[in-house]
N, C-alpha and C positions, 0 to 999 in steps of 0.2 A: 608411878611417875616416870616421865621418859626420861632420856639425858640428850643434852645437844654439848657439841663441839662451838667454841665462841672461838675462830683466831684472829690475831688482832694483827692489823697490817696497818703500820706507822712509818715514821722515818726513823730510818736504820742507824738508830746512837747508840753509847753506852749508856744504857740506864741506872749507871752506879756512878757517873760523873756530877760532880757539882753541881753544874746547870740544869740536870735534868728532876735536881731536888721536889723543885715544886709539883710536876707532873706527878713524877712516883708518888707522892704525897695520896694525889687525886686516885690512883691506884690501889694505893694502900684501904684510901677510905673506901671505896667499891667492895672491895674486898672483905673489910667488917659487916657495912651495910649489907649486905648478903650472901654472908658466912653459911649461913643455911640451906643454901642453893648453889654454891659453886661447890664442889668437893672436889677438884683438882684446881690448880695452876702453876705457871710456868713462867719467866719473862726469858728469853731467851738470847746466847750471846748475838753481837753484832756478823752481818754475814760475811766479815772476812775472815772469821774463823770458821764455816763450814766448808764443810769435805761432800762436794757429788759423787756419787758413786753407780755406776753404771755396769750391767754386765752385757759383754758384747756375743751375739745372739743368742743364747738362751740359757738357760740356769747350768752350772758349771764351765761355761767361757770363762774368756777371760775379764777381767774384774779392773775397773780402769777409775781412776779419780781423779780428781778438778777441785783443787785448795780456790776458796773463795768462794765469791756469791754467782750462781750460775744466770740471772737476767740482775741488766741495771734498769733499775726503778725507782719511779719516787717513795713508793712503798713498799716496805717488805712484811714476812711474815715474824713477827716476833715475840710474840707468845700464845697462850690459849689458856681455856677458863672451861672445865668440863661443868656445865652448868645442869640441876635437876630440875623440872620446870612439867607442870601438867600440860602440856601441848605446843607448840610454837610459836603460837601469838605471846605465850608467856615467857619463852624463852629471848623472844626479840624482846620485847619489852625492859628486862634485865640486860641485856645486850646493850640496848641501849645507852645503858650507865655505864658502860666499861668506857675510859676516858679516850681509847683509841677512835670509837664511834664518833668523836667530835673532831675530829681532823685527820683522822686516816679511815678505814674501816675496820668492822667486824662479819667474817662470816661465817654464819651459824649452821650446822648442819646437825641432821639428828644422828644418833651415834646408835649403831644394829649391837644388841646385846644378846651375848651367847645363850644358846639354850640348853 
């Protein structure tokens, strides 16, 4: 079986606030329904709490960061779902229920494993 990368780009909330009970709920159930098939996941904080980090021209320059979310957008990236799936039509598929799919996106990419 391969694996693919699901990430899910929604609008950028806290997902442990009240309001967003119900959705996580739809999260939660994805996440039983095909316990079998995701063998990671992630929900991820909001982007005002990341740190950019950039080094200036090449590996040992100097190391420079940027608190907050580096582009504004409607969507962001706020979790992933390492998904196992025998090919990509089956990995979209599964993709497809992840509840971000329904009003933000998911994209799926296959993920290169070590030899």
């Amino acid at each position: 079986m391969a694996q693919y990368l699901a990430l899910t780009y929604t609008a950028d909330v806290d997902w442990w606030a009240p309001e967003q009970a119900d959705e996580l709920a739809e999260y939660r159930r994805f996440g039983v329904e095909y316990a079998d098939q995701v063998k990671a996941s992630a929900v991820l904080h909001p982007t005002s709490t990341a740190t950019v980090v950039r080094v200036e021209g090449a590996r040992g320059g100097p190391v420079v960061t940027t608190d907050g979310p580096y582009a504004e957008t409607k969507e962001a990236l706020t979790g992933y779902y390492l998904i196992e799936a025998d090919d990509l039509e089956e990995a979209v598929r599964i993709a497809a229920e992840i509840p971000a799919a329904w009003g933000g996106a998911v994209e799926v990419r296959p993920v290169i494993l070590a030899k």
